[in-house]
N, C-alpha and C positions, 0 to 999 in steps of 0.2 A: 248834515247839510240841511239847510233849511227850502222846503220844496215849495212848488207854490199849491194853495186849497184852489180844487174846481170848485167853482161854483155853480148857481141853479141851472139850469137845461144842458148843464152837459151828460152826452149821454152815458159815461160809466157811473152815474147817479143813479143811474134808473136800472143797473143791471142787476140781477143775483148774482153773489160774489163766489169765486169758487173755493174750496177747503183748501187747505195751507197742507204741504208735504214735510216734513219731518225734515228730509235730507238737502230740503234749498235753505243752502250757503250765503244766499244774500238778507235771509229774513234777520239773523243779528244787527246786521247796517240799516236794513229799511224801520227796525222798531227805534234804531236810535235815531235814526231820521225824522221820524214822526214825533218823538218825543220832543228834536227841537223844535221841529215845524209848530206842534202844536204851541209849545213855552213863547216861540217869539208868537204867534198869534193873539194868547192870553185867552186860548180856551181851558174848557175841563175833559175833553173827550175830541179824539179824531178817528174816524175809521178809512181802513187804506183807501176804499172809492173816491175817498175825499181828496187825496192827494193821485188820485189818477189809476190807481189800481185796484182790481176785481177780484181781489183776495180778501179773507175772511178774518181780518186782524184788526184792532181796537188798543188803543193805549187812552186809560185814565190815569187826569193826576186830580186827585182831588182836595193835596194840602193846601193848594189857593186859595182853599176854602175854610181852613184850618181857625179862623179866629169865630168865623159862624157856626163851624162842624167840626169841633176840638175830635172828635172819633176821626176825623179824616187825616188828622195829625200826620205825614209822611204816606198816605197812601198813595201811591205811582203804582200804576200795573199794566202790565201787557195782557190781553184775552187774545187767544190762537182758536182758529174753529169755534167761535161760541156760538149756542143756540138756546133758544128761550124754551125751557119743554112745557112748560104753566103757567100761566097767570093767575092768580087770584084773583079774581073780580070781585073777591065779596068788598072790598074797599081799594076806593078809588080814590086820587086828588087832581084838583086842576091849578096845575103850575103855569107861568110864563116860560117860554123856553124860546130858546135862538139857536143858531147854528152858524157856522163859518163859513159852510159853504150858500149863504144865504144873508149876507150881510147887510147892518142895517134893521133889520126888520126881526121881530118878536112878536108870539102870540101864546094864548093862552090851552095848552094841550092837559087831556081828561089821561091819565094813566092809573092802571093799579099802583098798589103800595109795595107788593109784594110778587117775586118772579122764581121761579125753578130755573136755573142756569146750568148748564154745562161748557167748557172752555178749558182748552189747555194754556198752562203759563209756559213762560219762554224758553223752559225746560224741558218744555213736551208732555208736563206733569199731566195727568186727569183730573179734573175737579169736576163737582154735581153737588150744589148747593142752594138752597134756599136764599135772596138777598132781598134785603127791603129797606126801605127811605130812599134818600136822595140819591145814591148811589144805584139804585134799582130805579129810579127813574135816568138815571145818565145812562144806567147800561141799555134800556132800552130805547134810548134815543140813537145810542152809536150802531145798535145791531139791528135799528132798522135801515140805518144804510145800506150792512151789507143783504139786505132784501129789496134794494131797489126801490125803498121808503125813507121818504124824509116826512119830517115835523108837520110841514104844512099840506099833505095829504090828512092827516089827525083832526084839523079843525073844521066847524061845523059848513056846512055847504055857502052861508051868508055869509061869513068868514074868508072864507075860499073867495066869493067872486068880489068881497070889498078888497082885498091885495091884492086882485090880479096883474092890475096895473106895476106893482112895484114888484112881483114875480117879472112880471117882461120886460120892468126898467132893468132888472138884471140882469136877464138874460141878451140885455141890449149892450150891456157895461156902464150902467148909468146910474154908477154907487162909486161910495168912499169906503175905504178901509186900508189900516196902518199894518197893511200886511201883503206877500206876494199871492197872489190870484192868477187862477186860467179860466180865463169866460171864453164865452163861444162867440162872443164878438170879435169882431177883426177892427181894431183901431185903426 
């Protein structure tokens, strides 16, 4: 089922997300939910706040990208519980990035190259891995959601107060996007 993304000021954006239990029976339906949610949206990354829920779950797909990043060939993946345990700060890049729950609007965020991860797959499997490129920049984009952090907390403070305006046109509902949305406007 295709759910709708919150968007900016709503408040389970801004919450710490809780850890995922083993034994909830609905988290098979909610990862395939997200997976379509995110495909009709036409992103690369969704984390459940995004779609309304305070749990600790991330689905990348990153073969959309597959003609730029032939490595990403067929990569789809669910991350359960994941947590950033390092960063590498000795190198860093700064990308453009966006987000869905933020539509419209893009800026230019400073991240390491490289991350220490942990995260279970939809198996419940344990992983604790080194990941780096573009992929370690998505994954730290979705798992700053579930820290009650989005992208545009990231940019530099002049940055911050040149969009404010178009942070509050959305939070107003005074955007376009080919996709369902929950804003915290009342039409």
């Amino acid at each position: 089922m295709i759910l709708p993304i919150y968007t900016y000021g709503q408040p389970v954006l801004r919450k710490v997300a809780q850890d995922v239990d083993s034994s909830d029976a609905s988290l098979p339906q909610l990862i395939s939910d997200m997976y379509e949610t995110l495909d009709n949206a036409g992103g690369v990354g969704l984390a459940a706040p995004q779609i309304g829920k305070s749990i600790r779950v991330v689905v990348i797909d990153l073969d959309v990208l597959k003609d730029e990043f032939p490595e990403y060939k067929g990569f789809r993946h669910v991350f359960v519980n994941p947590h950033i345990i390092e960063a590498d700060d000795k190198e860093k890049e700064t990308l453009e990035e966006g987000c869905l729950s933020i539509p419209g609007l893009s800026e230019n965020v400073t991240r390491p190259k490289r991350i220490h991860v942990t995260y279970l797959d939809d198996d419940f499997q344990p992983h604790d891995e080194w990941v780096d490129g573009y992929l370690a920049r998505v994954m730290q984009h979705e798992f700053d959601h579930l820290e009650g952090v989005m992208y545009v907390d990231r940019v530099s403070p002049l940055r911050k107060q040149l969009i404010r305006n178009k942070l509050r046109g959305i939070m107003q509902g005074k955007f376009r996007c080919g996709y369902r949305v929950k804003t915290i406007h009342k039409k």
